[in-house]
C-alpha positions as CSV (number, residue, x, y, z in Angstrom):
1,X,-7.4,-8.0,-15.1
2,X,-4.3,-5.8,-14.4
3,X,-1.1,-7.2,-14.7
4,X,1.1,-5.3,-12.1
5,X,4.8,-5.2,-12.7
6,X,7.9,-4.3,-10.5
7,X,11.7,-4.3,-12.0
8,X,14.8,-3.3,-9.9
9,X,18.3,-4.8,-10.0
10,X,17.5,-6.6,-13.9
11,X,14.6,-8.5,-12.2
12,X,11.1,-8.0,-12.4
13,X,8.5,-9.6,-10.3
14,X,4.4,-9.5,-12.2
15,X,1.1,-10.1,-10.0
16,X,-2.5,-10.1,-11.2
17,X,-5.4,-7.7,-9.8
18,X,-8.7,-9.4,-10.8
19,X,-11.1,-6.8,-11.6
20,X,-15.3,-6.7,-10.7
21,X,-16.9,-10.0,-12.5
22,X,-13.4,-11.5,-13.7
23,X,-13.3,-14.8,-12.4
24,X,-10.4,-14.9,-9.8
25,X,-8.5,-18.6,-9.5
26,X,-9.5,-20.8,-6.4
27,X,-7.7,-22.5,-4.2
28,X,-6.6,-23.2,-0.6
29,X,-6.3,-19.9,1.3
30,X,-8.2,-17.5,-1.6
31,X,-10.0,-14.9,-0.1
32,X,-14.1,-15.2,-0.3
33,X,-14.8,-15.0,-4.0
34,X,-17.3,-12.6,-3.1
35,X,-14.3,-9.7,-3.4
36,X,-14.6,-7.6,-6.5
37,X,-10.8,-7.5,-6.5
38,X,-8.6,-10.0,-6.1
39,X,-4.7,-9.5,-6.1
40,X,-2.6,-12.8,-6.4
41,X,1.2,-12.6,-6.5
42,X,4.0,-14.8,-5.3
43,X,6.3,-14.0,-2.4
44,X,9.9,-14.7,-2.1
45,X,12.8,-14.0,0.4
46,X,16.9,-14.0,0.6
47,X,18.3,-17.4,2.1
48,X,21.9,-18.2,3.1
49,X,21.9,-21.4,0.6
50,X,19.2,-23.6,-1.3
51,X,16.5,-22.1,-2.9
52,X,17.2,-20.3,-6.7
53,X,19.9,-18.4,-7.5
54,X,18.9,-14.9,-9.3
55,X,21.1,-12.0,-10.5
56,X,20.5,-9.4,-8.9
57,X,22.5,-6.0,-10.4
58,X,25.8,-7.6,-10.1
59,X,25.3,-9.6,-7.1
60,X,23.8,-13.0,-6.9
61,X,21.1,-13.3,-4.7
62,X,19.4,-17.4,-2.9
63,X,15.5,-17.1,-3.1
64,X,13.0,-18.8,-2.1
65,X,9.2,-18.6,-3.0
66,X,6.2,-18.8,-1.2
67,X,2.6,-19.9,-2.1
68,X,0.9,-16.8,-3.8
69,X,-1.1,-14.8,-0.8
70,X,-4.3,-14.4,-2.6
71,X,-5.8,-11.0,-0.8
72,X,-9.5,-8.9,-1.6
73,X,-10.0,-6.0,-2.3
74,X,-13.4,-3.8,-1.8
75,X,-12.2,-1.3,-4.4
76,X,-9.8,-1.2,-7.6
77,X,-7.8,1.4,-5.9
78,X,-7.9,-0.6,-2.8
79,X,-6.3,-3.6,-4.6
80,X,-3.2,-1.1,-7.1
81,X,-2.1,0.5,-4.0
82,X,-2.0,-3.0,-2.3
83,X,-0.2,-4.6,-5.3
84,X,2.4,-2.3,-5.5
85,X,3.2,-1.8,-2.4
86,X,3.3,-6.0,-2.0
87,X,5.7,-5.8,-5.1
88,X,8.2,-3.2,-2.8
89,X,8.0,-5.5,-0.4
90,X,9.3,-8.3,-2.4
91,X,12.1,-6.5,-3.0
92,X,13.2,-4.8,-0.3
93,X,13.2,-8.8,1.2
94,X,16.2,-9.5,-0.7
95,X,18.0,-5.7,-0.3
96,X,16.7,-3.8,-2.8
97,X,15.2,-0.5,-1.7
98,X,11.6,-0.1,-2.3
99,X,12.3,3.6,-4.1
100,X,14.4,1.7,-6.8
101,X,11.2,-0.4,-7.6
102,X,9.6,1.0,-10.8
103,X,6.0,-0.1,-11.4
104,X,4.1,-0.6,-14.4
105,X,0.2,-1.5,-14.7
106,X,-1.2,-3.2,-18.0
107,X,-4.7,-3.8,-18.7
108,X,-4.8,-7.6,-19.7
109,X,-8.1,-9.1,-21.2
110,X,-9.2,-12.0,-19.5
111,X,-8.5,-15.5,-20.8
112,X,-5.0,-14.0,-22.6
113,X,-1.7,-15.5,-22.4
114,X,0.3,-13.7,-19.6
């Protein structure tokens, strides 16, 4: 599995890309388990109150998360360039521009503590 990491503004936000014959988690809305690659992150978004309050460089920001969007992926490159650009997307959803998103990809053995 890759472990796919995005910082900007003191925060970082990790998703999972399950590789060829890793077994990928199941649940309501995963995609057919027949994918090779599975990427599963959460999703959040800016609201005017409620949610969790995160720092954000020096601004405090109200998010709220979504259920992970489970997606599949034909090919490994398929699933990287669909991770990070899911991560940018994060984000830019609570006004940090996508360019300011550094990305990082770690190998991670399967079955290891993340």
């Amino acid at each position: 599995m890759l472990l796919i990491q995005g910082g900007a503004g003191g925060t970082t936000l990790t998703g999972t890309l399950f590789e060829r014959g890793e077994r990928a988690p199941t649940f309501k809305g995963a995609p057919d388990e027949d994918a090779p690659y599975v990427w599963v992150c959460d999703e959040f978004y800016e609201v005017e109150s409620g949610g969790s309050e995160m720092e954000i460089g020096d601004r405090s920001v109200n998010v709220a998360f979504e259920s992970p969007m489970p997606r599949g992926f034909d090919t490994r490159q398929q699933g990287i360039t669909a991770a990070k650009e899911h991560v940018r997307t994060q984000f830019a959803r609570i006004g940090i521009s996508p360019t300011d998103v550094k990305i990082e990809i770690e190998k991670a053995e399967p079955g290891a503590e993340i």
